[in-house]
N, C-alpha and C positions, 0 to 999 in steps of 0.2 A: 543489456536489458532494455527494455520497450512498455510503457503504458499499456494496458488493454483492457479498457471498459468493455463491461459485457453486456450491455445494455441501455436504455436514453437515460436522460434524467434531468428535470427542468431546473435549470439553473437561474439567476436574478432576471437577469433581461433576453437570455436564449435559450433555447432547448438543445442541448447537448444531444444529437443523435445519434445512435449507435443501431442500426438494425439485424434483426439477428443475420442478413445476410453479407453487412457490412462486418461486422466483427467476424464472421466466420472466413471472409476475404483474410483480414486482415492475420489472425490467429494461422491461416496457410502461408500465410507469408510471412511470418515471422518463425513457423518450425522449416519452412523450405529453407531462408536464411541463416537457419543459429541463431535466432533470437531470442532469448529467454524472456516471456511475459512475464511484468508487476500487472495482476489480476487487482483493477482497480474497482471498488465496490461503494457505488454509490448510494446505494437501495439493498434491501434483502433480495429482492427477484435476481440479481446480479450472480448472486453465490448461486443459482438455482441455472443461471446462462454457464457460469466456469465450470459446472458440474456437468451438462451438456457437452463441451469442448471436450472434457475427457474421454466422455464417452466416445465423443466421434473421435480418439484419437489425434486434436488437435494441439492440445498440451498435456504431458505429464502427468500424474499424478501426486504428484508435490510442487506445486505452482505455489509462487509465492501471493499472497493477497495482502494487498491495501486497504482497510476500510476507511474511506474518506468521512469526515463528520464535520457538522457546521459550516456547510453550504448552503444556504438561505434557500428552501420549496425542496431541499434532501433531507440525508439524514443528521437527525439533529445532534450538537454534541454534547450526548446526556452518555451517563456511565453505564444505567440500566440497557440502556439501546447498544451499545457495546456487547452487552454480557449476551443478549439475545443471538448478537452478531456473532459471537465467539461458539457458540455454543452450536449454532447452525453449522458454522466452518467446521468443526470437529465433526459431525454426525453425516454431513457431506463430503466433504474432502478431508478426512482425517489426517494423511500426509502434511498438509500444508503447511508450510510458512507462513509467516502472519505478522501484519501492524497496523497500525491505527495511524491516521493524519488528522490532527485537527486544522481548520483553516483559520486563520486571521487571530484574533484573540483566543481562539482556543489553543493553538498548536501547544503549547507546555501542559495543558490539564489532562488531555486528551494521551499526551505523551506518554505522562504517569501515571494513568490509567494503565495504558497498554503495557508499560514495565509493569505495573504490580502486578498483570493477569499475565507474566510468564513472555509476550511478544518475543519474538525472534530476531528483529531489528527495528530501529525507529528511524524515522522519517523526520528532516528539519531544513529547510529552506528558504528564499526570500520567495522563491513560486507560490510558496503556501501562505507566507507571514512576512510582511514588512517591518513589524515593529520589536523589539527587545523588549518594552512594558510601553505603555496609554502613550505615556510623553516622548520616547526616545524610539526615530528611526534605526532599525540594522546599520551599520555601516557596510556589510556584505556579507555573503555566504557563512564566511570563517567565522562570527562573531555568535552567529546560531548553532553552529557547530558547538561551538567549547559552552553555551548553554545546557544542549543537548547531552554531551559529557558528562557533564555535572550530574545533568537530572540519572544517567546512564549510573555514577559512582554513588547517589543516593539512597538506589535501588541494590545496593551492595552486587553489583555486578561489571564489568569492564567493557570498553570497547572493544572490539573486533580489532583486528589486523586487516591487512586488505586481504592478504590469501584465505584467514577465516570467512572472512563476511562472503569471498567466492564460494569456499567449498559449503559454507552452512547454505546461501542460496542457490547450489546446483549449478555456479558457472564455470566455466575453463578457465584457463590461465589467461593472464594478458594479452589482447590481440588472437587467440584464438576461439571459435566457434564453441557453443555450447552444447553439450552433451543432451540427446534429450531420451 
């Protein structure tokens, strides 16, 4: 799997560009490849870009999406803005896959959100979140994981297996190309 914003979005001190003829490169060259897109959604107009790509036959119709939240001049990570976001994905892209990232201090609210609306997998890492709470850096990856876990078994539901987490997100097997 591959990022793939579907369009800009102003970030603290840059503008993230994505224009539709850049991501349309990009989207050819990730189904020429086997490359299964995470439809990264930084805005609502986003979901309205991955909704386009199908059309042209450039991803699937069950594309996995991200909705990234609380990235400072995006979108914010409020729960109501979620449900808006959710609700759009279903009437759009009804197939999809779906989860939520919060960034930095949000990443665990945002998490639990996304488990109690049902989300299909969740998102935790030091790329999004450096910290375990206010005072205490990660020590690495692993330590947000078993976080993640947790909030995962709170939600009275389990972790994936690796082969699960492939076949629920439409990948091949190991080292093989994705079906599209």
């Amino acid at each position: 799997m591959a990022s793939l914003s579907t369009g800009s979005v102003n970030f603290p001190t840059i503008i993230y560009e994505n224009s539709a003829a850049l991501v349309e490169t990009l989207a050819t060259g990730m189904k020429t490849n086997g490359i299964r897109p995470e439809i990264e959604i930084f805005d609502l107009s986003h979901l309205h870009g991955a909704r386009r790509l199908i059309e042209a036959g450039l991803i699937d119709q069950r594309p996995h999406v991200r909705f990234v939240m609380g990235v400072k001049n995006a979108m914010p990570a409020d729960e109501h803005v979620l449900d808006i976001l959710l609700g759009e994905l279903r009437r759009l892209i009804p197939k999809a896959t779906w989860t939520a990232a919060g960034i930095g201090r949000h990443q665990a609210e945002v998490m639990g959100w996304a488990l109690a609306l049902g989300a299909d997998a969740v998102r935790t890492g030091l790329e999004d979140n450096i910290r375990i709470d206010k005072a205490h850096l990660a020590a690495s990856n692993a330590e947000l994981v078993v976080i993640a876990g947790e909030a995962v078994a709170r939600h009275g539901r389990r972790v994936a297996t690796a082969a699960e987490a492939r076949s629920l997100l439409g990948l091949a097997g190991q080292g093989a190309p994705a079906a599209s």
